[in-house]
C-alpha positions as CSV (number, residue, x, y, z in Angstrom):
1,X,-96.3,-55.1,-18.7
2,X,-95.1,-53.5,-15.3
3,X,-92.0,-52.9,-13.9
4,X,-91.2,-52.4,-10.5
5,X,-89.6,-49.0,-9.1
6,X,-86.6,-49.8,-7.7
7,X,-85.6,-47.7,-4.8
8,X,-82.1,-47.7,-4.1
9,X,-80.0,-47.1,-0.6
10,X,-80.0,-43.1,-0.2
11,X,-77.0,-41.3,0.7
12,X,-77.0,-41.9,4.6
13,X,-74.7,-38.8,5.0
14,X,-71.3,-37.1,5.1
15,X,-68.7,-39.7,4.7
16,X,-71.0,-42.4,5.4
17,X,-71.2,-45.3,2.0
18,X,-72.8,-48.0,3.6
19,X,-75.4,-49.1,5.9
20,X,-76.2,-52.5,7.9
21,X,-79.6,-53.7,7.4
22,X,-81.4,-54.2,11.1
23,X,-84.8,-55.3,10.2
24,X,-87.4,-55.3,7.5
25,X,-90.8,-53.7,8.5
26,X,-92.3,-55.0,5.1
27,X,-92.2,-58.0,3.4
28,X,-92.9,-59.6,-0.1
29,X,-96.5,-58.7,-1.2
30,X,-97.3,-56.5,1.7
31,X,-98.8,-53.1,0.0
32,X,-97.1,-50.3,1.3
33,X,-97.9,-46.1,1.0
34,X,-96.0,-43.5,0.2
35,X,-93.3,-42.8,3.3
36,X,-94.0,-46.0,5.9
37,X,-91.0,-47.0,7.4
38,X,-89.7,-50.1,5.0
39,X,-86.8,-50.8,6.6
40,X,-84.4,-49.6,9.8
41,X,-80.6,-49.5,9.3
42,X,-77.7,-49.1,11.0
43,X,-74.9,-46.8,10.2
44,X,-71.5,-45.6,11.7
45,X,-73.2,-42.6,13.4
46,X,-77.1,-43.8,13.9
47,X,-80.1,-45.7,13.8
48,X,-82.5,-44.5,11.4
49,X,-85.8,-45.7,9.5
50,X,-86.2,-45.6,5.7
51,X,-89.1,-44.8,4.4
52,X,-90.6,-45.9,1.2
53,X,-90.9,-43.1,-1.7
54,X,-93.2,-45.3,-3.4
55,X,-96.8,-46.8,-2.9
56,X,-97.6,-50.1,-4.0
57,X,-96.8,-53.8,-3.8
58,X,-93.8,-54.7,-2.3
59,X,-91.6,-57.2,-5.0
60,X,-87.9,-57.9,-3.7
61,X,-86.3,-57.5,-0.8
62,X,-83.1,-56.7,-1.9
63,X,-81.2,-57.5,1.3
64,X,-81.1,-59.8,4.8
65,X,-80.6,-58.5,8.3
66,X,-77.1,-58.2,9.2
67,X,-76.3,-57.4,6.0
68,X,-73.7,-54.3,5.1
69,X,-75.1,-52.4,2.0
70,X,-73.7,-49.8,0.2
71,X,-75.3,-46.6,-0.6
72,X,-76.4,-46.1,-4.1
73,X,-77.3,-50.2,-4.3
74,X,-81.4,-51.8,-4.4
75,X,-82.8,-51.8,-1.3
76,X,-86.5,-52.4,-2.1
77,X,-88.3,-53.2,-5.4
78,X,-92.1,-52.4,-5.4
79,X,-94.8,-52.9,-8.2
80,X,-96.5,-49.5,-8.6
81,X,-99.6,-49.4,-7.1
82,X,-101.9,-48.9,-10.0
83,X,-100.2,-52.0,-11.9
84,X,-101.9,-55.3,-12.9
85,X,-102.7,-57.7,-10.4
86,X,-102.2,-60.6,-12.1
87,X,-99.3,-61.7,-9.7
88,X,-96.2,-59.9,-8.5
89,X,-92.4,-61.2,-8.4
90,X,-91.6,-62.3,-4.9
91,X,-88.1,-63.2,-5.3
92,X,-85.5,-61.7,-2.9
93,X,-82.0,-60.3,-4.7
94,X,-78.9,-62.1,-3.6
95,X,-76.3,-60.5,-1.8
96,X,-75.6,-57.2,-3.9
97,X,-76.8,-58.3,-6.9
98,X,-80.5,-56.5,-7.6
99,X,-83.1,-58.3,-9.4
100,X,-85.4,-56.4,-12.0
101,X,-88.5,-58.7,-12.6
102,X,-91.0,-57.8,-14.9
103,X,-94.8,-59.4,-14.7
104,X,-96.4,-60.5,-18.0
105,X,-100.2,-60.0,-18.2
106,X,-100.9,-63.8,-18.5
107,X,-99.0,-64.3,-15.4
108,X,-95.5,-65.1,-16.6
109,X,-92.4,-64.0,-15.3
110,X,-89.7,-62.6,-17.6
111,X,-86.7,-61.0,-16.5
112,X,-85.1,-58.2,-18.4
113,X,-81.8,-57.0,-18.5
114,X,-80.6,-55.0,-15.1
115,X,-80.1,-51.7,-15.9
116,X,-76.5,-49.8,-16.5
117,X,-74.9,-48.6,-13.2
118,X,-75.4,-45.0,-14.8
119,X,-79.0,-46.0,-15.6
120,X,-80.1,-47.1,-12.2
121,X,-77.9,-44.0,-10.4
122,X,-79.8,-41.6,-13.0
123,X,-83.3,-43.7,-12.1
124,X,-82.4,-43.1,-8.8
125,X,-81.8,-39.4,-9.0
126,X,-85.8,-39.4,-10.8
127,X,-87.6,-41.1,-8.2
128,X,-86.2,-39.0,-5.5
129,X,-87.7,-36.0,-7.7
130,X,-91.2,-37.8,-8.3
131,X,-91.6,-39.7,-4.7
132,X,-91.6,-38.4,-1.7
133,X,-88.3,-37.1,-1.2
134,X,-88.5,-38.3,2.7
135,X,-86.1,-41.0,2.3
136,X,-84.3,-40.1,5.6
137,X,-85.1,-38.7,9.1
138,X,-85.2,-34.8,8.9
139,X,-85.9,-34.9,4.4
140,X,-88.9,-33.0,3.8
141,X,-91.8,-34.3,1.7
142,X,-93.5,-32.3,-1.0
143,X,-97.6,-31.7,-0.1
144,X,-99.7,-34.1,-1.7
145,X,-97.1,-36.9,-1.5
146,X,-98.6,-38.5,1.4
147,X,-98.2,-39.0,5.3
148,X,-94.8,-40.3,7.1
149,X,-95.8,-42.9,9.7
150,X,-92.8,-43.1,12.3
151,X,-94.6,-45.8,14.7
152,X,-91.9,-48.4,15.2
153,X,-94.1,-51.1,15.4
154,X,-97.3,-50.8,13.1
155,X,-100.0,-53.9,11.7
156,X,-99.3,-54.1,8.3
157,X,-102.8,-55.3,6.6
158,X,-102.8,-56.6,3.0
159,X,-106.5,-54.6,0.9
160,X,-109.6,-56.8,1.1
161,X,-110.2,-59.2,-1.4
162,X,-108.2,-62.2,-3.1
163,X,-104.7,-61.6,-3.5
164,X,-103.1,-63.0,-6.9
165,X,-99.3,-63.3,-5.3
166,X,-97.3,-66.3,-6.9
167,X,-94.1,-67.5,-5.8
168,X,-91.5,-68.9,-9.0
169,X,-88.7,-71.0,-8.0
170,X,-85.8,-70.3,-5.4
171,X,-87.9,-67.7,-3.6
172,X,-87.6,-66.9,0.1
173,X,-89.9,-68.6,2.0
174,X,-91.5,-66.5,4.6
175,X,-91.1,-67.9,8.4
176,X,-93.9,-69.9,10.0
177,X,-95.6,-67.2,12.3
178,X,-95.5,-68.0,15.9
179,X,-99.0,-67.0,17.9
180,X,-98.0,-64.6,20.2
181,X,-98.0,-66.1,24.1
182,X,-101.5,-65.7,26.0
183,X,-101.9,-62.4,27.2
184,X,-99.3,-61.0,25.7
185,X,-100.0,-57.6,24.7
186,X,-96.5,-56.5,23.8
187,X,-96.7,-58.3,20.9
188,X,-98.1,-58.1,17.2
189,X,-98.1,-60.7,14.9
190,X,-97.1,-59.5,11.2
191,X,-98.0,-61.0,7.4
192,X,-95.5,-63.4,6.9
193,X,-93.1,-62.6,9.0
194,X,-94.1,-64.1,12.7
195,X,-94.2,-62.6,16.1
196,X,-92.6,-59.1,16.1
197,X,-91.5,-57.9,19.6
198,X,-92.8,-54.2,20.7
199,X,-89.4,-53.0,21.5
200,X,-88.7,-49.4,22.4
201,X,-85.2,-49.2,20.2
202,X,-82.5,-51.3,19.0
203,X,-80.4,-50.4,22.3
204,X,-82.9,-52.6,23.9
205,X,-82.6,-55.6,21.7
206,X,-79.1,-55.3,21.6
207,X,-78.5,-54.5,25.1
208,X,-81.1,-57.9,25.8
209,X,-79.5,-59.9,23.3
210,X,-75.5,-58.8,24.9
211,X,-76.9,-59.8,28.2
212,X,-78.5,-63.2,27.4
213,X,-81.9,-61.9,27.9
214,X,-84.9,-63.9,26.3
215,X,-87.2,-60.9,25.1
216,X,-90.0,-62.9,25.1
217,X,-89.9,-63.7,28.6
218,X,-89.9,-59.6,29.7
219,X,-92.8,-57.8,30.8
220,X,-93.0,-54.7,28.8
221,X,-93.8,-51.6,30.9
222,X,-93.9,-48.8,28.6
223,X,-97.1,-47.9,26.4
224,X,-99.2,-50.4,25.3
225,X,-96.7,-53.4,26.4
226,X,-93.9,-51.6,24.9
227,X,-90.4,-53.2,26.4
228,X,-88.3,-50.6,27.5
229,X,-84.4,-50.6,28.7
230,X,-85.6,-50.6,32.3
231,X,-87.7,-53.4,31.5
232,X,-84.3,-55.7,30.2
233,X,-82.3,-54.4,33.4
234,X,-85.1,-55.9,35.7
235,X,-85.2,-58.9,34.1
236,X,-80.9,-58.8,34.7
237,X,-81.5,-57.8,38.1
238,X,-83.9,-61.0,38.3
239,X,-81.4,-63.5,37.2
240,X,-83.6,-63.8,33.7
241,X,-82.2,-67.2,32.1
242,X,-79.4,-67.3,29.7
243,X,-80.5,-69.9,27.8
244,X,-80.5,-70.6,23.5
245,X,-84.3,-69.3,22.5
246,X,-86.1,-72.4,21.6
247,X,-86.3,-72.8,18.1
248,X,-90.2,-72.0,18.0
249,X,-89.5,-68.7,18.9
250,X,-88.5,-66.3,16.7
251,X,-84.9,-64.5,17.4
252,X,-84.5,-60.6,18.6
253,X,-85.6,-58.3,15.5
254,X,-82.1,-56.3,14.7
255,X,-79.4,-58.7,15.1
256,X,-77.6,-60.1,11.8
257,X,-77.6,-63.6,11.0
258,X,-74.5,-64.4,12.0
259,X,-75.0,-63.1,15.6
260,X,-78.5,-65.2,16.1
261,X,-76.8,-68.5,15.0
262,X,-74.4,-68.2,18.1
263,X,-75.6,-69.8,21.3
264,X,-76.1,-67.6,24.1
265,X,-73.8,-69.9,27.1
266,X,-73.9,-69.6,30.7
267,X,-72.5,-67.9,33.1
268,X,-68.8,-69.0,34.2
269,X,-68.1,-69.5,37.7
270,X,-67.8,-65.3,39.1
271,X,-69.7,-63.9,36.2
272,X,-72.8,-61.8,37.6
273,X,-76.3,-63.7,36.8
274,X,-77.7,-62.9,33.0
275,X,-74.1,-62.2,32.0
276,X,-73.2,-63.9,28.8
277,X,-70.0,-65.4,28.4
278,X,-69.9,-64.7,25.0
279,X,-72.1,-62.2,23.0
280,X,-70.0,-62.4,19.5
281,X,-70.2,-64.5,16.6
282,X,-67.6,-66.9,15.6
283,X,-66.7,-68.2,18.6
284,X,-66.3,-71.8,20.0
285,X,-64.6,-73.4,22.7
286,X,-62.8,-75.9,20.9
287,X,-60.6,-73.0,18.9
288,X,-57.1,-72.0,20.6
289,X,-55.3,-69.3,19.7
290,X,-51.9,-70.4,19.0
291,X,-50.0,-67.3,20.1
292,X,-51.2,-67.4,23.8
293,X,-52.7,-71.1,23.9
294,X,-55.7,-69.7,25.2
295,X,-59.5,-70.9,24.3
296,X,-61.3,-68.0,22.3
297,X,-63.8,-66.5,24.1
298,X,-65.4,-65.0,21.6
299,X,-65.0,-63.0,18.1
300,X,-67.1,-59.9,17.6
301,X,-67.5,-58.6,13.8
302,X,-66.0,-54.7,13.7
303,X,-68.7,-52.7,12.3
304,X,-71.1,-49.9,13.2
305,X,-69.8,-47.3,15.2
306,X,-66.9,-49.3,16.2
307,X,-65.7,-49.9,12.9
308,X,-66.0,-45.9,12.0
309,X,-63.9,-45.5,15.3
310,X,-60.9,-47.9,14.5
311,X,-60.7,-46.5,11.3
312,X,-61.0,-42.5,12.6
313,X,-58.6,-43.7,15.1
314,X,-55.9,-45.5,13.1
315,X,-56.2,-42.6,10.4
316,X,-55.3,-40.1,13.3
317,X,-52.3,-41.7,14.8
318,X,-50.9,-42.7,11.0
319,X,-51.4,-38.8,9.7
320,X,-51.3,-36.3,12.4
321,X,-48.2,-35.6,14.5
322,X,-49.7,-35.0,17.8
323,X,-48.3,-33.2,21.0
324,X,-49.5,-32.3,23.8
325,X,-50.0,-29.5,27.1
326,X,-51.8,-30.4,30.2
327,X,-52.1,-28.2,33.5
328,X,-53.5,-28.3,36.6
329,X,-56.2,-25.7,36.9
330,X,-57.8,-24.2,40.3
331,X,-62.1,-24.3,39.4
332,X,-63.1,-23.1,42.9
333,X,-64.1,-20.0,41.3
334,X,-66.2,-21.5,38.6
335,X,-68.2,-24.0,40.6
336,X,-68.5,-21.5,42.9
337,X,-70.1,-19.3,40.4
338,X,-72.2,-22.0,39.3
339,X,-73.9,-22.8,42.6
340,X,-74.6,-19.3,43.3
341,X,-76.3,-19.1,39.7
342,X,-78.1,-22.3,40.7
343,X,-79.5,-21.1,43.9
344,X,-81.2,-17.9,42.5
345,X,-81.8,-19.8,38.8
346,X,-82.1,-23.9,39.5
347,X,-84.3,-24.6,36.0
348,X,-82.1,-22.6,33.5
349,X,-78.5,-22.7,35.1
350,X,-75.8,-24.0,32.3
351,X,-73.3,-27.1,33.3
352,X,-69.5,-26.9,33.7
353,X,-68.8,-28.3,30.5
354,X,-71.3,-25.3,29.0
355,X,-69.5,-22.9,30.5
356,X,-65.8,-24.2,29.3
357,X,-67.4,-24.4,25.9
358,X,-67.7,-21.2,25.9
359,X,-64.4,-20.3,26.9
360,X,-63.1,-22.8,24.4
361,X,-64.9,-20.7,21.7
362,X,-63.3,-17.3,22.7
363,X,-60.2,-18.8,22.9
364,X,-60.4,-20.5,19.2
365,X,-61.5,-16.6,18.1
366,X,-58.5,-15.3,19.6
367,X,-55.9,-18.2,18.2
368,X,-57.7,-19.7,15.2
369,X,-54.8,-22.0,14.4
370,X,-56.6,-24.1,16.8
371,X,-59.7,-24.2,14.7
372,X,-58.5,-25.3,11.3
373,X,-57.5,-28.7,9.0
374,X,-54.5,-29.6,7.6
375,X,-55.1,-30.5,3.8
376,X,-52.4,-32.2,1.9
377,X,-52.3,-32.7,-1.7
378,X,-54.6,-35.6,-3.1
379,X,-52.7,-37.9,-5.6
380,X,-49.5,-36.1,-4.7
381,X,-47.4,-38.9,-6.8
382,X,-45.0,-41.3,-6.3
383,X,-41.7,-39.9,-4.2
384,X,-43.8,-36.7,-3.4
385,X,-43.7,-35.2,0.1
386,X,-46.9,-35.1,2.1
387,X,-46.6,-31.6,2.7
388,X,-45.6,-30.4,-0.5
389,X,-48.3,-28.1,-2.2
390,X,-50.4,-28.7,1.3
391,X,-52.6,-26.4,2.7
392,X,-54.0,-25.4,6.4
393,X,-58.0,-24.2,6.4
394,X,-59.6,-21.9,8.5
395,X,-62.8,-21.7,9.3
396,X,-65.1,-18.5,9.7
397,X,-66.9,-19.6,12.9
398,X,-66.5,-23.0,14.9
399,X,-68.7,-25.9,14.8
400,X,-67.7,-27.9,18.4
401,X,-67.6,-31.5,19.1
402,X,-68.1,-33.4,22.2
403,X,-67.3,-36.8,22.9
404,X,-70.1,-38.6,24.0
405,X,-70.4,-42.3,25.0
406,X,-73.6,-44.5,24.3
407,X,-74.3,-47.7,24.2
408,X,-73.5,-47.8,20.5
409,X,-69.7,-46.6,21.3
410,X,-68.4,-43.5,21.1
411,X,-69.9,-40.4,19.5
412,X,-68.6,-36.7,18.5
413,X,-72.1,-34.9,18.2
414,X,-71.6,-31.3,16.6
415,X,-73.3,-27.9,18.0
416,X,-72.8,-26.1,14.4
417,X,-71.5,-22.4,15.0
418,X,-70.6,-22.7,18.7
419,X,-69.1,-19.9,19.1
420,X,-72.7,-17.7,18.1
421,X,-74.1,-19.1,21.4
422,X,-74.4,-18.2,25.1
423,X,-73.5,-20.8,27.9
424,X,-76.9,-21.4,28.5
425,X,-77.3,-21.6,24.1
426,X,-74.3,-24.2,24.6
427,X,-75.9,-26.2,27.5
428,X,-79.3,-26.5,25.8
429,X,-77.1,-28.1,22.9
430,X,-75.5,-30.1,24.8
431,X,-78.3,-31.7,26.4
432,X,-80.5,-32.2,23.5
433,X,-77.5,-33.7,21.3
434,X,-76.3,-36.0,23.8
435,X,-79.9,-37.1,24.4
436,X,-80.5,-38.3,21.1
437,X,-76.9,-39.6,20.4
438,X,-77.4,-41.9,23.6
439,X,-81.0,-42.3,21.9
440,X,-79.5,-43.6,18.3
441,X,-81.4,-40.8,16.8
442,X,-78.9,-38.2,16.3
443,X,-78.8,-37.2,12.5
444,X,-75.6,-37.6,10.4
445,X,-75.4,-34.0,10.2
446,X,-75.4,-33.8,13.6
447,X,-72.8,-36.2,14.1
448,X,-70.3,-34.8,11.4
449,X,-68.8,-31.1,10.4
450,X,-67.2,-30.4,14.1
451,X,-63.7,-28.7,14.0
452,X,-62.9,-28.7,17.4
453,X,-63.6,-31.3,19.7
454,X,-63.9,-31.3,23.9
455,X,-63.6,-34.4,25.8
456,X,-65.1,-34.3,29.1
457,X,-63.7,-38.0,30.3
458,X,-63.6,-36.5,33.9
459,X,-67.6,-38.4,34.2
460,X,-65.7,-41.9,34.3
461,X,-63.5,-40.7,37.5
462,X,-60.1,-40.5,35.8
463,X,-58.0,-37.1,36.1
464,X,-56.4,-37.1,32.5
465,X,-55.8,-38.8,29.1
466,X,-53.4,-39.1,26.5
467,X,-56.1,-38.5,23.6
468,X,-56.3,-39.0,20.0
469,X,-57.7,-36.2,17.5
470,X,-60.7,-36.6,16.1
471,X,-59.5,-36.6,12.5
472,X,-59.5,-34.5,10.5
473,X,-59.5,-31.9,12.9
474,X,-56.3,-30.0,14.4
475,X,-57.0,-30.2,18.3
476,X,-59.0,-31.8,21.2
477,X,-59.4,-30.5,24.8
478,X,-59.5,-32.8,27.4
479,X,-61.5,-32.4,30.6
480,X,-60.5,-34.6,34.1
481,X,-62.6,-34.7,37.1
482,X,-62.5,-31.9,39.4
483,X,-61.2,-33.3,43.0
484,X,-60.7,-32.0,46.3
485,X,-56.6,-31.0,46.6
486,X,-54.3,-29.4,48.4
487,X,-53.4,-25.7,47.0
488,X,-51.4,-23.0,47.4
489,X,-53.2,-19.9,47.1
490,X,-51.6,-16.4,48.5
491,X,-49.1,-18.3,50.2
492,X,-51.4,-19.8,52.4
493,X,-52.2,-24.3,52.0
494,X,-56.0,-24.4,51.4
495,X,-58.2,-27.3,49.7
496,X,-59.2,-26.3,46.2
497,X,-61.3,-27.9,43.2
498,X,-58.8,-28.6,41.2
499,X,-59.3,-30.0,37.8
500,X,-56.6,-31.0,35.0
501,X,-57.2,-29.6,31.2
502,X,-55.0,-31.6,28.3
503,X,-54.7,-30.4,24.7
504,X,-54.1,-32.8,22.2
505,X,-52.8,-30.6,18.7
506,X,-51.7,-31.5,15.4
507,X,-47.9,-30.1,15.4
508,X,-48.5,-29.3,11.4
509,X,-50.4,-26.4,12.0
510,X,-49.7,-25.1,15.5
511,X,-46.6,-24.4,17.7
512,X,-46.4,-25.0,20.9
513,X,-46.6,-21.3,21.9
514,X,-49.6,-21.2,20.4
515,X,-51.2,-24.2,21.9
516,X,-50.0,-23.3,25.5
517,X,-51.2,-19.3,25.1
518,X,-54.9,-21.2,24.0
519,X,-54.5,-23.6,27.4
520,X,-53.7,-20.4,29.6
521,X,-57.0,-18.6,28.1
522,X,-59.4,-21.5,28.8
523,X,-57.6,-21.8,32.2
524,X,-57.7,-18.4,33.4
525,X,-61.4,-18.1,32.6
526,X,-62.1,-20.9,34.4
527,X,-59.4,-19.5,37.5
528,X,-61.6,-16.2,37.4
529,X,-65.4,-16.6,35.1
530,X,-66.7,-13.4,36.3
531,X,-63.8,-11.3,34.4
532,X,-64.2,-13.7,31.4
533,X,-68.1,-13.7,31.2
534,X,-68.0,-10.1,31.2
535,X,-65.8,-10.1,28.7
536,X,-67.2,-12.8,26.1
C-alpha cells in the first residue's frame, strides 16, 4: 500500500497567512519532477510559482482557482514516484478539507483517517527537510534534488506506455480540450486541461480580462507567440470586441471562478471602445442600492493587494496619532546638480528621488526617533491603557520604503540597510525594486521589513498629500512635483523649482521639534546638495 505525500501551502512570508490560488500548471495524473512549477498564486505582496518538492504522480488537487488558501493547509497530493501503478486517487479535496487516499494493490480505494493538525504540520516540517526545499522563489535546493524549471508555459507529457489511472465517484472531471485555432502558435494544448494561453504574466490576463479583451483573438508578439501587455493595449487601441467568450473557449487562465461567471457588457454611451462597464463579480443590473436608488454597477471582491492595503490602512488611522509638517522647498540647486552630473555621466547618473533618499538616511542617523516603532503591550487586559507598559524601538540601521504603484495596487518595496548605500547604491535599488514590483515578481522579503517610508506622489502631477503611515512604522515623507514658481531669493523675484516635502509622524514617539528639525535637514540638503554630499 502507498500513500501520497502531501505537500502543504508554505509560509509565503512575513505576515502573509494565505494565498489565492491563480492557476494549476498540473493536473490529476500528470507525473511531475522534483521542483516544476505546480501551481502559481497570488498573495498580498506578489505573484509567485510553487514548485513541487516531490516527484511522482499527481493525486488531488487540493484547491480551485480563485480560491483563498491558508498557509500551512494541502495544496497538492502526489503518489511517490516509485509507488505501484495499479491506479492512483484522482479525487480533488473540497474547499479546505484535505483528502488522504490510500491505493490498495488490487486496485481498491480505501481512505484512512486524515492526519492530526500537529501530524500533518510536523509532516510538513519533514518533507521540506527530504524534498527539495525550493518551495518558493529565491529557496535554495540541495544538489542532487533535481532541476527548477521556471518556464511559465511548459508541455506537460505523461511516460510512455499504458497508464492505469481510475477515476471513483464524485471526481472532477477534467474540461473538454479545445484544439487550439489554425495557426495559432501562441498556444499549447495541455493533458486534460484544454487550451492554455502563452501569456507573459498575470498583469496581462488580468489587465485583458479588466478591459473586456478576448485573449484568444490577440496576436502574440513576444517569443514564440508569447502575448505580451503591449500586445492587449493594441488590441484596446483596435476597438477588440467586448463580448462574453463563447462557451467553446476556455476562460483567461488566473481569474477565480466567480470573476469568469460574470458577463463581460458593453460599452455605455461615452465609455472609450474595449472598456468594460463592469469588471467585478456580483453585479447585475436589476439590483438597486437602496441608500442612493442607484443601479449597481458592479461589486469587486477585496483581496490581493487591495485587501492587505485596507487593512494596513484602517490599522493606521485606528492606532497611530498622526500629525503632520509640510514646506515649500527651493530644488533649483539639486536639479541643477543633477543635470550637470548628467551631462559629463548620462549612463550612471542617480534620480531625484535617489538623491533625497539619501538625505532622508542622514537625517534618520541624526534624529532616530524617526526611524523606530511604537510597541504597545500585547494582551494588555481589560480596562488597561494602550500605552501602559509600551515600548518605542530603534533600529541600528534603516531599511527604506518607497511607495510604488503597479497594476496590482499599491506597493512599499524595501532597500534593506539604506542608509549603507551611495545615491547611485540607492538609485540602482530603486530601479531594480520597482521593476519587479510593477513585474509581480518582487519577493516578500522585499516587500516587508522597511521602517521608514518615502512617497514620491509628485509622478501623478499633484503638489501634496495628506498621507497615511505605513503601519507599523513611525513616519512617511511625502514628495510633490517640482514646478516652475515665483521665488524670492536675495530679495530679488526670480522663477525657481520649487517642490513641497510633507512628513506624516506618529505623535507617540516624536515631537514636533523633532519632526520639523528632520524636515529642515532633508530640506536644506536639497536647498544646497553640494555642502550635504560632502558631508554624507
Amino acid at each position: 500500500m502507498s500513500t501520497p505525500n502531501i505537500f502543504l501551502l508554505p509560509d509565503l512570508g512575513e505576515g502573509l497567512a494565505e494565498a489565492e490560488l491563480v492557476t494549476w500548471f498540473v493536473s490529476v495524473g500528470d507525473r511531475i519532477t522534483v521542483d516544476q512549477p505546480i501551481a502559481e498564486v497570488e498573495t498580498a505582496k506578489s505573484v509567485v510559482e510553487v514548485p513541487s518538492p516531490y516527484a511522482g504522480t499527481v493525486a488531488v488537487l487540493h484547491g480551485e482557482p480563485g480560491e483563498v488558501m491558508d498557509v500551512g493547509k494541502p495544496l497538492i497530493s502526489v503518489m511517490p514516484a516509485d509507488s505501484s501503478p495499479v491506479s492512483v486517487p484522482v479525487q480533488v479535496a473540497a474547499a479546505g478539507r484535505p483528502v488522504d487516499a490510500s491505493v490498495h494493490a488490487h486496485g481498491g480505494i480505501t481512505r484512512p483517517v486524515a492526519p492530526a493538525p500537529d501530524a500533518a504540520a510536523a509532516a510538513y516540517r519533514e518533507e521540506e527537510r527530504a524534498g527539495s526545499g525550493n518551495v518558493l522563489i529565491g529557496y535554495g535546493t540541495p544538489a542532487g534534488q533535481g532541476h527548477a524549471g521556471r518556464r511559465r508555459t511548459r508541455k506537460l507529457s505523461h511516460p510512455a506506455g499504458p497508464q492505469h489511472v481510475q477515476s471513483p465517484p464524485h471526481t472532477r472531471a477534467s474540461p473538454p480540450t479545445t484544439p487550439a485555432p489554425p495557426g495559432a502558435t501562441a498556444h499549447e494544448v495541455l493533458p486534460g486541461r484544454g487550451e492554455r494561453l502563452a501569456v507573459s504574466s498575470p498583469l496581462v490576463r488580468r489587465l485583458a480580462y479588466d478591459s473586456g479583451v478576448d485573449l484568444h483573438a490577440v496576436h502574440g508578439t513576444g517569443a514564440a507567440g508569447l502575448i505580451t501587455r503591449r500586445d492587449v493595449e493594441a488590441a484596446l487601441s483596435a476597438g477588440a470586441a467586448v463580448s462574453p467568450l463563447p462557451s467553446g473557449i476556455p476562460r483567461t487562465a488566473g481569474l477565480s471562478e466567480a470573476q469568469q461567471s460574470v458577463p463581460v457588457r458593453d460599452s455605455p454611451a461615452g465609455s472609450p471602445p474595449g472598456i468594460s462597464a463592469s469588471t467585478s463579480a456580483g453585479a447585475d443590473d436589476s439590483e438597486v442600492d437602496p441608500r442612493t436608488g442607484l443601479v449597481v454597477a458592479s461589486r469587486t471582491p477585496v483581496r490581493g493587494v487591495r485587501k492587505a492595503v485596507a487593512a494596513a490602512m484602517t490599522r493606521s488611522r485606528t492606532e497611530i496619532p498622526e500629525a503632520t509638517v509640510w514646506v515649500d522647498v527651493d530644488a533649483t540647486a539639486l536639479v541643477g546638480l543633477r543635470s550637470a552630473m548628467k551631462e559629463r555621466s548620462p549612463e550612471d547618473t542617480p534620480g531625484l528621488l535617489a538623491f533625497i533618499a539619501r538625505f532622508v538616511t542622514s537625517g534618520l542617523r541624526k534624529y532616530p526617533e524617526l526611524n523606530s516603532r511604537f510597541q504597545p503591550v500585547q494582551d494588555a487586559g481589560a480596562g488597561a491603557s494602550t500605552t501602559d507598559g509600551a515600548q518605542i524601538l530603534g533600529f541600528g540601521g534603516v531599511n527604506l520604503g518607497f511607495a510604488a504603484q503597479t497594476d496590482r495596487g499599491l506597493v512599499v518595496p524595501s532597500i534593506r540597510r539604506a542608509d549603507r548605500l551611495s545615491a547611485r547604491g540607492l538609485d540602482a535599488e530603486i530601479r531594480r525594486l520597482g521593476r519587479v514590483a510593477r513585474e509581480g515578481k518582487a519577493s516578500p522579503t522585499e516587500l516587508t521589513g522597511s521602517t521608514f517610508t518615502i512617497n514620491n506622489y509628485g509622478v501623478f502631477g499633484v503638489d501634496g498629500s495628506a498621507a497615511i503611515i505605513n503601519h507599523p512604522e513611525a513616519a512617511m515623507l511625502g514628495i510633490g512635483r517640482i514646478i516652475d514658481r515665483a521665488w524670492v531669493v536675495d530679495g530679488e523675484l526670480a522663477i525657481r523649482k520649487i517642490v513641497e516635502l510633507t512628513l506624516v509622524f506618529d505623535h507617540r514617539v516624536c515631537d514636533g521639534g523633532a519632526a520639523s528639525a528632520f524636515l529642515r535637514h532633508v530640506v536644506d540638503a536639497i536647498e544646497d546638495p553640494a555642502s550635504a554630499l560632502a558631508d554624507l
